[in-house]
Every structure is written in C-alpha cells, then in structure tokens.
C-alpha positions in Angstrom: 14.9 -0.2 -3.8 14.2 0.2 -0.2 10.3 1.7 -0.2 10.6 3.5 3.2 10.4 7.3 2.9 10.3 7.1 -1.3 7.7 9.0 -3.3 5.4 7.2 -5.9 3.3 8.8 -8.2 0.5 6.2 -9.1 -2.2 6.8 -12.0 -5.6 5.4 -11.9 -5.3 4.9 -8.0 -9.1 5.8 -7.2 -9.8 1.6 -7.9 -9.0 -1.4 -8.8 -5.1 -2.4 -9.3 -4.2 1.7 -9.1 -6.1 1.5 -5.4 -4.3 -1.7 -4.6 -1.4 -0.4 -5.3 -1.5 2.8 -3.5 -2.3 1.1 -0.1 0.5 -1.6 -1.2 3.0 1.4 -1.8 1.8 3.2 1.7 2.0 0.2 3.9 5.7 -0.4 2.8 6.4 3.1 3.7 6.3 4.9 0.6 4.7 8.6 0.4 2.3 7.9 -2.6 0.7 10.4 -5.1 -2.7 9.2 -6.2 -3.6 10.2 -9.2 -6.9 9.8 -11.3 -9.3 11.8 -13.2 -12.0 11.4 -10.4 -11.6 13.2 -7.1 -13.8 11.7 -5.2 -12.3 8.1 -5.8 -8.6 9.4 -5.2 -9.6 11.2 -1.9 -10.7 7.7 -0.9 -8.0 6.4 -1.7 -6.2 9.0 0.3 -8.3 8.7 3.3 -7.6 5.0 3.5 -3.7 5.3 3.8 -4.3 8.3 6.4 -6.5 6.1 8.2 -3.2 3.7 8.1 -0.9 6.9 9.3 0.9 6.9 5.8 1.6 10.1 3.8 -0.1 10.6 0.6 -1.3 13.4 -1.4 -4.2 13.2 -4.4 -4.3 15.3 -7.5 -6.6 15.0 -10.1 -5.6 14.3 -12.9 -6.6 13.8 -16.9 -3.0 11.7 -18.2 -3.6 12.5 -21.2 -3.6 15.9 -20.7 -0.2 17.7 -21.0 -1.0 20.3 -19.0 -2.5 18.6 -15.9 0.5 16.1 -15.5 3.2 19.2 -15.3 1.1 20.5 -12.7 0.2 17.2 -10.9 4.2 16.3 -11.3 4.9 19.9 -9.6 2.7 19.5 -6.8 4.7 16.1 -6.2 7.7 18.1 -6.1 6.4 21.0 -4.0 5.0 18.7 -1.8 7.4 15.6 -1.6 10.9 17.1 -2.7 11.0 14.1 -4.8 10.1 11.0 -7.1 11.2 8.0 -7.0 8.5 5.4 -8.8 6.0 6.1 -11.4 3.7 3.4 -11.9 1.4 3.9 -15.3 -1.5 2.1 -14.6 -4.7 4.6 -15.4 -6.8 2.7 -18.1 -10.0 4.1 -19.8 -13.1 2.0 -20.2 -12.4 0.3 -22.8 -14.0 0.1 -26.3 -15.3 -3.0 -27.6 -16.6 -3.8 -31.6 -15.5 -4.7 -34.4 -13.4 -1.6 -35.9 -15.9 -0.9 -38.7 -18.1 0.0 -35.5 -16.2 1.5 -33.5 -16.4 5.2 -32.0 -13.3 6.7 -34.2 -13.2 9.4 -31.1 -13.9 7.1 -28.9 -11.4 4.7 -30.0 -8.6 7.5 -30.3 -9.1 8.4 -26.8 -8.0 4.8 -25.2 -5.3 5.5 -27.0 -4.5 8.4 -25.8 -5.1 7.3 -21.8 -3.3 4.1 -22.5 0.0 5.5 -24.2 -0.1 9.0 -24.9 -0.8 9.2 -20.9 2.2 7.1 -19.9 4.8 9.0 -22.7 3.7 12.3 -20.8 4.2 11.1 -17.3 7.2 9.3 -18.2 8.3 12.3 -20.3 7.6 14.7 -17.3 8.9 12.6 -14.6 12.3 11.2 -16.2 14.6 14.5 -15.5 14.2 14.9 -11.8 14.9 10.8 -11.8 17.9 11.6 -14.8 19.1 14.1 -12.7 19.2 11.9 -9.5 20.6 8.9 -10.9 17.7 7.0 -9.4 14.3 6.0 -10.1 12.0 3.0 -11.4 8.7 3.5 -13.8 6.7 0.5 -14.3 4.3 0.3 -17.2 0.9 -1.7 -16.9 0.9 -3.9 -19.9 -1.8 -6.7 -20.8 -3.0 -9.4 -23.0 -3.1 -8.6 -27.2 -4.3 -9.8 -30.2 -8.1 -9.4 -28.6 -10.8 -9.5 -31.5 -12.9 -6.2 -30.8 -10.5 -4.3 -28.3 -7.9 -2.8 -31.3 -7.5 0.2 -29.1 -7.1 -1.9 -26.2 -4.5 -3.8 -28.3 -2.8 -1.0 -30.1 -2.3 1.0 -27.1 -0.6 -2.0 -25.5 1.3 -2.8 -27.7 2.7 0.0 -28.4 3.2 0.7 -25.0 5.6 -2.1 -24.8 7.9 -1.3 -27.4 7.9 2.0 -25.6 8.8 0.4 -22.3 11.8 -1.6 -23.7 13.1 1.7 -26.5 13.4 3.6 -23.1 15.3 1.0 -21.0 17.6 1.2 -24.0 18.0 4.8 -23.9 18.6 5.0 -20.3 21.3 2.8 -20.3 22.5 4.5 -23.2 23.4 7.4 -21.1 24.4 5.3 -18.4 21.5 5.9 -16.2 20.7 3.8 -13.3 17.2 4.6 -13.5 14.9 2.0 -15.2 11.3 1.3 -16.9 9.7 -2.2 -17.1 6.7 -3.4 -18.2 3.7 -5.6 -15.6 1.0 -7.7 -17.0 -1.4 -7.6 -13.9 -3.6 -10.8 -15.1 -7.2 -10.9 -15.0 -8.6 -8.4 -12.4 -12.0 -7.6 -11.5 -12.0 -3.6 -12.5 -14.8 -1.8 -14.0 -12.5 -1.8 -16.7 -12.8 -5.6 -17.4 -16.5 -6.2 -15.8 -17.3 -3.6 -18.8 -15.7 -6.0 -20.9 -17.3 -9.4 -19.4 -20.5 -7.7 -18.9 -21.7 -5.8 -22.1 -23.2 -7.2 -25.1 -20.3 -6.2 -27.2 -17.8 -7.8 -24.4 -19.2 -11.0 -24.6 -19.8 -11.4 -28.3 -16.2 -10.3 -29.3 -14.6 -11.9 -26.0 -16.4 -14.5 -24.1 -13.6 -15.9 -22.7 -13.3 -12.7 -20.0 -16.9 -13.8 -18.8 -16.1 -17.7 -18.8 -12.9 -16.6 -16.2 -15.0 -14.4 -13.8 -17.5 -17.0 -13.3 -15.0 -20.2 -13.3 -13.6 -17.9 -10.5 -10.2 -17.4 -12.1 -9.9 -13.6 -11.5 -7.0 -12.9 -9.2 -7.0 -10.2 -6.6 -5.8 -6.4 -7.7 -3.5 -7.1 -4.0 -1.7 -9.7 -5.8 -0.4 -7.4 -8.8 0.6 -4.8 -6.1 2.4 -7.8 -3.9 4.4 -8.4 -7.5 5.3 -5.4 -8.1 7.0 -4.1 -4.6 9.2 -7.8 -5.0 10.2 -6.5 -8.3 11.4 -3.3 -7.2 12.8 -4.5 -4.2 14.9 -6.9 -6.7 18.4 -6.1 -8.6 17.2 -3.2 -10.9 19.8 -4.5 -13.5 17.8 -7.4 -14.0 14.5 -5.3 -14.7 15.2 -3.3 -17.2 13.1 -3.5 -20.6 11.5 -6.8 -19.2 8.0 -7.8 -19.2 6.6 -9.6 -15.8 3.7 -12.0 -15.0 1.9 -11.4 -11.9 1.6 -15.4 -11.6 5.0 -15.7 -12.7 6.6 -13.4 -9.6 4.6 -14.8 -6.4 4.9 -18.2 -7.5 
C-alpha cells in the first residue's frame, strides 16, 4: 500500500510508539486520526504534523468504550471519506503483582484497553474496509509469559489469536483486506518505565530495568520505520503473521 493520500486511524498516538507512529504515517503522506483518551497529548500530536503541513485530525477517545469509537470512527468518515489502516496500539498502564494482589478492577480494565479496545475498533472499522475491498489493521502485540503482568499477558495473548482467527475470516470471504500482528520491542513509554521503575516492576521483572540501563531500549521511530515497510510489502504475505521490529529493519 502506497501511504500518499490514505487515512489511518492510530490509538494511543498522544506518546510513545502511538506518537511515533502518527508523525511516521504523516510524513509518508497519510491523513492520520490520532486517537487517545487524553486531549491534550493528541492535540500535540496533531500540532506536530500541522507544523509538518500534513492533515490530521484528533478525537478523544476511551477504546474500550463502544460508544466513543462509533463516534470517533464517524468523525473519520465525515472528515476523511475514508479508512484505510487501523493501527491498535493504545495500552493502559499496566498492572504489576502477583494475581493474589492484584486490583480485580484494575486488572479487568487492561484487559479491556488491550483487547476489548482493539475487537471494537476492528469490529467498527472492518465494513467500510469489507465494503472497499481494501484495507490493513495492524495489532500491537508484545512479550508473554511475564510473572506479575497476567493482564498484560492475557490481553496479548489473546489478542493474537484474535489477529490470526480474523486473517482467516477475511480470506474466507475472499477479502483483500488484512490484520497482522507487531511486537514493537522494548520501548521507553510511560507504559514500560512504570514497569522498570516501580517497586512491583522490578521485583516481579527486573529484567525491563537491567535493558533500560544496559541501554538496550530501541527508539518508538524504529517500530513506526517497521511498520510502513510492512505495509508497503505484498499484503498476501502479511496476513495472520506476527513481526519483529528487529527482525524487519535488519
């Protein structure tokens, strides 16, 4: 896919890999929706790729709310005329402790940010692409089996299998348009400095710590760089798959 003049609709764009992403998407000619729960961080976001004299429009937005992505997926419309990438990357801080600890609230509601908010942008999202014949959603996967993140893990998990059970569908009905899954690597967010910083982080995952200061974070630019190869690639070849950032730009 050729990114001048298409439409992506980008979650959890008001930092980190979402932001990255958004300027990635803008500076290849894309019109990009950003999309977060936090105005002011998505109107940054915005501002930045006006600055650049690319078109982008920012809706907050709660994922996991039904409600909020049919109107944020209207205002696309209204505004755009159409959608051609959805990238499902918004994340919630995450919750860390063993699960005898844990928040039961708390812990249901990464859940429901990390899968239940991809399912409803997919869900919203997928006729207009159906209907077109075109259209690529990419799913922000990461690492699993993490002692003290079973949210965390669940969620992605889970998210996977959803990735590759909808590539199946769609080319059970022939479609052209696909979902794959990214696994971004280790990225400085306030997602994972939550995780390398608090107590709980580093007693149920030092590792995350040990990788900021050996310095072997990557830039959220990189996962962004990945992803517009990707896309840019033989769609046939994407479908249901699971990609390394490292494993892409080497």
């Amino acid at each position: 896919m050729n990114l001048e003049n298409k439409v992506a609709i980008i979650t959890g764009s008001g930092r980190g890999i979402g932001k990255a992403l958004a300027l990635e998407f803008a500076r290849n000619g894309a019109a990009v929706v950003c999309c977060a729960r936090t105005e002011k961080d998505i109107q940054e976001t915005a501002a930045m790729i006006k600055k650049e004299n690319g078109q982008c429009l920012a809706v907050a937005t709660d994922v996991s709310d039904k409600l909020q992505v049919h109107k944020m997926v209207e205002r696309t419309i209204k505004h755009f005329g159409r959608i051609d990438v959805l990238i499902n990357n918004a994340a919630r801080i995450p919750v860390i402790d063993g699960l005898w600890e844990v928040d039961p609230d708390l812990w249901w509601e990464e859940l429901a940010v990390n899968l239940r908010g991809p399912m409803l942008c997919s869900h919203v999202v997928l006729p207009y692409m159906i209907a077109r014949n075109e259209g690529i959603i990419v799913n922000m996967s990461g690492g699993t089996k993490i002692p003290g993140r079973t949210s965390y893990c669940c969620s992605k998990v889970a998210l996977k299998c959803l990735t590759e059970l909808l590539a199946q569908e769609l080319e059970s009905i022939k479609s052209s348009v696909i979902a794959f899954s990214m696994m971004p690597g280790l990225v400085k967010t306030k997602r994972t400095l939550c995780e390398a910083q608090s107590p709980q982080g580093i007693k149920w995952n030092p590792n995350t710590k040990a990788m900021f200061d050996a310095g072997k974070d990557q830039p959220p630019e990189n996962c962004a760089r990945a992803i517009i190869k990707l896309i840019r690639s033989d769609g046939h070849e994407l479908n249901g798959k699971i990609f390394l950032t490292n494993d892409i730009l080497s």
